[in-house]
N, C-alpha and C positions, 0 to 999 in steps of 0.2 A: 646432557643431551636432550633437545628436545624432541616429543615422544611423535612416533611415528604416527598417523590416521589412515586407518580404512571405510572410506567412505565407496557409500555408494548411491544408486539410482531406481529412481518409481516415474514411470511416467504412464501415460494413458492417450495410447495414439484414437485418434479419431473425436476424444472429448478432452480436449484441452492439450493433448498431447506433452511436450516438455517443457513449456513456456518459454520466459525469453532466454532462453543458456544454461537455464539451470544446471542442464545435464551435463554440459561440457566444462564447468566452471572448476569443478575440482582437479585439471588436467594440469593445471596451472597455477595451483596453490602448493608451495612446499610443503614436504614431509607428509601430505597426504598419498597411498593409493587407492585408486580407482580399481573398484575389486567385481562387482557386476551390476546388473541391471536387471528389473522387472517391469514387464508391459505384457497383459492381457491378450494384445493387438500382434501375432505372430508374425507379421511381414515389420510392421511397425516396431517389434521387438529386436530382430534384427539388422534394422538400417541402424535401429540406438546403440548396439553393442559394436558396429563398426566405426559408427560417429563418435564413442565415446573412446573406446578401444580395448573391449573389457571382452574374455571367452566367456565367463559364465553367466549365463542367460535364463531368468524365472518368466515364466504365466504369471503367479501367484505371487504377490509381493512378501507374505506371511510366512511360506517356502523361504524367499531369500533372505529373508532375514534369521531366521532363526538357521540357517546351512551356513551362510556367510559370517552371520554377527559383527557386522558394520560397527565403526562407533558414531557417524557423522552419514545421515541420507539428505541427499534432494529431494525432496517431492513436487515435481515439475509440471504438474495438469493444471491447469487456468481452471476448467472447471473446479466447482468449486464443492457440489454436493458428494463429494468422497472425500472433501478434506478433513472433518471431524472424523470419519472410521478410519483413516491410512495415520492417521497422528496420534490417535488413540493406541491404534496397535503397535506402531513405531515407540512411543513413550514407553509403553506396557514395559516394551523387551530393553528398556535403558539406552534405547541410541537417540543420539541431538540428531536436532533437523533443521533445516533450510527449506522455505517452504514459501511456493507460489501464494501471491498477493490475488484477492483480499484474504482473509483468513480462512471465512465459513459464512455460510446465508443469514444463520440466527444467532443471537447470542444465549440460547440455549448449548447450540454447538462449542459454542464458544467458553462457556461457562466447565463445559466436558472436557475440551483441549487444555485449557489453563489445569483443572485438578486433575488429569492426567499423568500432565509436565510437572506440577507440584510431585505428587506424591512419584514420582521417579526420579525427580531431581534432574530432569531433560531441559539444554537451553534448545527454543527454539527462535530462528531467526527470519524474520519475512522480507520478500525482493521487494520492497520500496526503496530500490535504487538512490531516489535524490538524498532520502537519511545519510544516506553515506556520501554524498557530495563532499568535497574540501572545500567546496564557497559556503555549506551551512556554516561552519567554524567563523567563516569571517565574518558573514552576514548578520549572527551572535554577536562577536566582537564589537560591529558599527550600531546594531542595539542598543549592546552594552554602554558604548562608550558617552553614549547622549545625542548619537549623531541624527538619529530622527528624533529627537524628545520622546513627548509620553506616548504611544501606541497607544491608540483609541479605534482602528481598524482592519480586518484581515477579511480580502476578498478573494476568495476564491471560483474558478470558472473551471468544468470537464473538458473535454476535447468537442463536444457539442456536433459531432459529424451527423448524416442524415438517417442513416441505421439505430446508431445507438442511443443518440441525444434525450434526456431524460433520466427516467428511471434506471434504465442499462448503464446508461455511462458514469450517474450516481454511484455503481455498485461497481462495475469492471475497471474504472477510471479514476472515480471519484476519492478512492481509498486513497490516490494520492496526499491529493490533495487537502482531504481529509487529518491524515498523517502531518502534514507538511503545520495545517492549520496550531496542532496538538505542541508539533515543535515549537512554533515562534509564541503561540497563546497561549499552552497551558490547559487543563483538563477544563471541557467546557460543563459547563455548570444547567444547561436546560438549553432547550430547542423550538423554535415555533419555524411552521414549513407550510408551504404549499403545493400538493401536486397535482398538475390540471393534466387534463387530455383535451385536444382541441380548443382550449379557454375555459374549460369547464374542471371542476371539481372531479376527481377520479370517482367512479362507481364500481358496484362490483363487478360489471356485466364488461367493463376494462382493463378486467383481470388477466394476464395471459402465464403461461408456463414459460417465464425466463429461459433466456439463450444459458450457455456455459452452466449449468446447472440452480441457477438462482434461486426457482422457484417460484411462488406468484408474486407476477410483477406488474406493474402499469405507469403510465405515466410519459407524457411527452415532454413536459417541464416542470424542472422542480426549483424551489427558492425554498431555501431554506436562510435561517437568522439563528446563530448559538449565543449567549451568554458563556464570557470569560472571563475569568478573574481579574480584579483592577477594575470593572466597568468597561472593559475593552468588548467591544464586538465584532462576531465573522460572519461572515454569508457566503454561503455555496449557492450558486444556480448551476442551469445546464438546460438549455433548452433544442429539442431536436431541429437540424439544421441550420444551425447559429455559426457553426464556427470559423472562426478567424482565421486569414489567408495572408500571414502567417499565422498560427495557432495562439487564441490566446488563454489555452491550455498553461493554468498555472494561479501562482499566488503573488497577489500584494500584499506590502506588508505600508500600511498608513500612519506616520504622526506625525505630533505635531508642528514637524520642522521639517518633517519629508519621507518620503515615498521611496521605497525598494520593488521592483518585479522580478518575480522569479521562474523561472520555464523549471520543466523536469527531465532529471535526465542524471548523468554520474556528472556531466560538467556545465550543466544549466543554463541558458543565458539566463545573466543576473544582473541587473541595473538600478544607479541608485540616482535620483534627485533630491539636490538639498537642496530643497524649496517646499515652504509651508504651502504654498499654494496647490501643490501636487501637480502643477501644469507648468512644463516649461518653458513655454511660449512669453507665462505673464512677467517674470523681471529678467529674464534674456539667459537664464541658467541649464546647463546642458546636462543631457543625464551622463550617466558614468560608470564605465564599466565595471564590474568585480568579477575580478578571477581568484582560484585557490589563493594565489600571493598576496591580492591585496585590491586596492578600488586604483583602476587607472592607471595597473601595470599589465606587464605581459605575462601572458598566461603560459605558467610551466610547462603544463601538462597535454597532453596528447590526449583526446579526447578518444577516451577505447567504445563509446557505447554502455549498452548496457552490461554487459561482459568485465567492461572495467569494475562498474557497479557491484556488478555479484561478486567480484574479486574482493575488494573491499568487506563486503559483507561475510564471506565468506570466513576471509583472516579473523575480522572480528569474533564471529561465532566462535572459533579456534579457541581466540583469545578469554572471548567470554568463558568458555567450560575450564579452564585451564586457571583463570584466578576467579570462577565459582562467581562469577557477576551475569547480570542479565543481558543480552544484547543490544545495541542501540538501535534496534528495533527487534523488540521481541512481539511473546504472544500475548503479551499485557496491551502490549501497543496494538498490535490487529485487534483485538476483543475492542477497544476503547475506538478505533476506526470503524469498526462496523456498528458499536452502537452511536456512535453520529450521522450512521447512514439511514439505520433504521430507526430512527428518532423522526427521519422525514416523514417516512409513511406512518407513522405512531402518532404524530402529529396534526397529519392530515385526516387520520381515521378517529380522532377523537375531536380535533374542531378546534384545538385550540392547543396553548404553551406545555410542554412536558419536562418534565424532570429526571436531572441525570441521579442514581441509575433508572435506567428504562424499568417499571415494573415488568412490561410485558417480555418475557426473553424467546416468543415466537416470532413467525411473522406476521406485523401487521396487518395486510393484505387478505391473510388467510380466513380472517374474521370481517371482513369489509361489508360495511351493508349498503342496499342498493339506496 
């Protein structure tokens, strides 16, 4: 028989509160229950424990876990400067987790989450929804198969809205993409970046205290260039109030015989051109859909959002503790997305190319001179 799970809930109303479903995602995975909930926020404590459908209800997250001893939590707050101490102490007491995307601000944090998880033998799994896509598998496959040739580029673009565009969207957005880059490319090898305010080079005096818990942040656009194995290169930008109507929030994947675009999301649009020239227009060739099933079929699946996403992810996690393997997106995978983010500013604060790993495991920013 397979083993029963009691999972449960952290969320944080008012700073990041439960992210995208976190909280409700185990409601609907088999063989788990849903046993209680912890939120700080008393009103906000209780709209969660009738949303989710759980009696027992903590302030204190450190209280529920050790009363309850969950084997499986969500930790649902966007913000992001409590995700090193809630995973730390989550780890400590042996329970796996599921955990709001990006990971953490620094890779000092980051550094603390991973030997955490290690030395307690905790998988942890991060909501980067598109990992879990059923078009990634295909979209591999038509790599695989020769069907663009050699991959010599990956371009990646944030959601570029007129709030966040930049540095923000690099960090709250950007992990996508980020992530998505590490899938088709491969662990990048160095970074060179730019990050301007107004057309200018950041200063310190640009500095601001990040929304969602960031920390010091700046930056209206950023361009960034990684080195990836093979000689292949990617590029992230993001520039404030840029974005694409429809969004061109997402990733290309470039070679030598043709071009794939990918949106994010559990069922992404995904489109492929076989054409070297990367432009349809030039020998009359059309792009082409790809669904979970295949390029230029009907698509199975019912597109649940991100809820399908977490569902996906979620089983995984299961699965992952269960044959003792890592997640297909674990906390290997956040650390290694957050230091391509903060490679930007690392980059821009020293003037020139950086190398992976990041010496500095602060943040950048925090040492910026004017």
């Amino acid at each position: 028989m397979r083993k029963k799970y009691r999972a449960a809930v952290i969320g944080r109303t008012g700073r990041g509160d439960y992210g995208h479903g976190l909280d409700v995602v185990w409601n609907d995975v088999p063989d788990v229950d849903v046993v209680a909930v912890a939120d700080d926020d008393k009103a906000g404590l209780a709209k969660a424990a009738q949303r989710i459908g759980v009696e027992q209800m903590f302030a204190d997250y450190r209280e529920m876990l050790d009363k309850v001893k969950p084997d499986v939590v969500s930790i649902g707050a966007r913000w992001v400067d409590k995700h090193r101490e809630i995973v730390v102490e989550t780890a400590q007491r042996g329970v796996h987790i599921y955990l709001e995307k990006p990971l953490c601000p620094t890779l000092a944090d980051a550094d603390e989450m991973v030997a955490a998880c290690e030395r307690s033998h905790v998988k942890l799994a991060l909501a980067h929804q598109t990992r879990y896509s059923p078009k990634i598998a295909v979209i591999k496959e038509l790599i695989a198969s020769g069907k663009l040739g050699r991959i010599v580029e990956l371009r990646g673009r944030g959601k570029e809205d007129a709030q966040r565009g930049g540095g923000e969207d690099t960090w709250v957005l950007g992990s996508h993409i980020m992530d998505l880059i590490r899938t088709f490319g491969g662990e990048p090898e160095w970074c060179l970046a730019a990050v301007t305010q107004g057309g200018r080079a950041i200063q310190a005096s640009d500095v601001i205290d990040g929304n969602e818990g960031l920390g010091p942040l700046a930056g209206d656009a950023v361009r960034a260039m990684y080195g990836l194995p093979g000689g292949v290169t990617a590029h992230f930008s993001s520039y404030r109030g840029a974005g694409g109507n429809p969004s061109r929030f997402g990733l290309e994947i470039c070679g030598t015989a043709g071009v794939i675009r990918l949106a994010t999301g559990y069922l992404p649009q995904a489109r492929w051109l076989e054409d070297a020239s990367w432009a349809s227009a030039a020998n009359g060739t059309a792009w082409k859909n790809i669904t979970s099933a295949g390029v230029d079929v009907e698509e199975p699946l019912r597109d649940g959002g991100a809820h399908a996403g977490n569902l996906l992810a979620a089983k995984d996690l299961l699965a992952a503790i269960e044959e003792d393997r890592q997640p297909l997106n674990s906390v290997y995978d956040g650390r290694a997305d957050v230091e391509m983010i903060v490679a930007t500013f690392e980059s821009q604060r020293r003037g020139g190319l950086v190398k992976f790993p990041l010496e500095n495991r602060g943040n950048p920013l925090a040492s910026l001179s004017g």
